[in-house]
C-alpha positions in Angstrom: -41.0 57.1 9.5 -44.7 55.7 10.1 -45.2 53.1 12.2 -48.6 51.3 11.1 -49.4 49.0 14.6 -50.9 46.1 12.4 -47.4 45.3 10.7 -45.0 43.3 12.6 -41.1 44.9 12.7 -38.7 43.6 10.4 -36.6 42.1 12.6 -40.0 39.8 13.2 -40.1 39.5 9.5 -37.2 38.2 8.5 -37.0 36.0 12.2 -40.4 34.5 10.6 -38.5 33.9 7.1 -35.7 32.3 7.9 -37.8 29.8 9.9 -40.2 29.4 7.1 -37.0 28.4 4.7 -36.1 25.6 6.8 -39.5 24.1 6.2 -41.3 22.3 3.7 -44.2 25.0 1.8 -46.7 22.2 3.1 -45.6 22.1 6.5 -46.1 25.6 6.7 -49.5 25.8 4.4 -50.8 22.9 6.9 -50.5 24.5 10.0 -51.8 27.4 9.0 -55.2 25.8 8.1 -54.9 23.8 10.8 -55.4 27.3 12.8 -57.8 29.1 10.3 -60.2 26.1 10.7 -59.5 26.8 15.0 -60.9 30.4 14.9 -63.9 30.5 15.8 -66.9 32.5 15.1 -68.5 35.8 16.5 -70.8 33.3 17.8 -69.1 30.7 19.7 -65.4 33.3 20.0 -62.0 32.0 20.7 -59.5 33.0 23.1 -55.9 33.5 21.2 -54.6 35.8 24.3 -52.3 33.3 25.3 -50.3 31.5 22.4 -48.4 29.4 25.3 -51.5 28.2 26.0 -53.5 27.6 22.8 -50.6 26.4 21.0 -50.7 23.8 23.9 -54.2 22.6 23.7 -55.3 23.2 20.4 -52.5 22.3 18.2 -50.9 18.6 17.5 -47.4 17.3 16.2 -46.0 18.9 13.4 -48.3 22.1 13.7 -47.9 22.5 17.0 -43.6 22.0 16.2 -44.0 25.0 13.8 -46.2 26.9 15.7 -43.5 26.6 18.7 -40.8 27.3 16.5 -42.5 30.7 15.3 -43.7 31.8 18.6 
């Protein structure tokens, strides 16, 4: 079997799945334009080497609950 780095395991799959079914769509669909609109530009870049971090200080109540929840 081929193993393409880009693709996360299964086992990170389905973990992301069955967090994503205790959610509200919304909840989900918020947070993640909550961090598309955090990403920066090749101009002015952004570090996202530390998700501890980030998540932290760039993040707010129910997307930063999510975001915990899937990290």
């Amino acid at each position: 079997m081929i193993k393409i780095p880009l693709y996360p395991y299964y086992s990170m799959t389905i973990a992301l799945l069955k967090i994503m079914a205790s959610m509200p769509v919304t909840d989900f669909k918020n947070m993640w334009n909550t961090i598309w609109g955090l990403r920066g530009t090749p101009q002015k870049t952004v570090d996202w080497t530390n998700p501890d971090e980030w998540i932290e200080k760039r993040l707010s109540g129910k997307d930063k609950e999510i975001t915990y929840k899937i990290w």
